[in-house]
C-alpha positions, 0 to 999 in steps of 0.5 A, a space after each residue: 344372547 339376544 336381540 335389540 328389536 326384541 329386548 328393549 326392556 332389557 336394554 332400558 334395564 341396562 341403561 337405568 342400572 349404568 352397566 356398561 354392556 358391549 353388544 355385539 352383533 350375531 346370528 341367532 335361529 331356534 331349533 328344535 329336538 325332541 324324543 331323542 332326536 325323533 322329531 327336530 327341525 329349525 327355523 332357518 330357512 325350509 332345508 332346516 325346517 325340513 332337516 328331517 326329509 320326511 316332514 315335508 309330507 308330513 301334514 301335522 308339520 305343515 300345519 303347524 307351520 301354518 299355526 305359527 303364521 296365524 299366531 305371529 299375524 294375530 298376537 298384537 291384536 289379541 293382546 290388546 282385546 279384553 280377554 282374559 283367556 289363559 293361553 291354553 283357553 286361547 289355543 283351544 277356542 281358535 283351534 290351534 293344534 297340538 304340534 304347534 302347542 307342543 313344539 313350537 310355542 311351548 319350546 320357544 317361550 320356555 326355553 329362555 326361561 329355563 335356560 336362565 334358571 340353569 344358567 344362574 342356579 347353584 342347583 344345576 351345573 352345565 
């Protein structure tokens, strides 16, 4: 699954190999569910980000919320700064917090990655 804003590498790579891909339209949201269902929410709209009633006044959710606005606000220009800070330096230097870290940017950039490696790997099974 993905999406064609997002993806447009892939559907080059698509283009250059001659495969003949139908893509089909749907719904695509990211969730989250941590520790055995302690921690989750969704980003759906705020009745799924707050699926678990109590986070709304749970102030390290909001700051994380607020974290992930900055990092969406700031990531084109960041990338095209000389700056060769690993992602963790930048996290640090610009006081992003470790909810933020932990259960949105970490979750999102790696589960695509793992997914495809459990997905593709003779050493796991589904």
């Amino acid at each position: 699954m993905f999406n064609p804003p997002t993806y447009p590498n892939f559907l080059r790579f698509l283009a250059l190999n001659k495969r003949s891909v139908e893509v089909v339209k749907t719904q695509m949201t990211f969730s989250v569910s941590r520790d055995g269902g302690v921690f989750e929410w969704a980003g759906d709209g705020l009745r799924s980000v707050f699926c678990q009633p109590r986070r709304v006044f749970d102030l390290g959710m909001w700051r994380m919320l607020f974290d992930i606005m900055r990092f969406n606000a700031c990531a084109v220009r960041v990338l095209t700064e000389n700056d060769d800070a690993s992602i963790g330096e930048y996290l640090e230097r610009e006081g992003y917090s470790s909810r933020f870290r932990d259960d949105y940017l970490i979750v999102s950039f790696l589960t695509p990655f793992l997914l495809s490696l459990i997905s593709f790997s003779p050493f796991f099974v589904l």
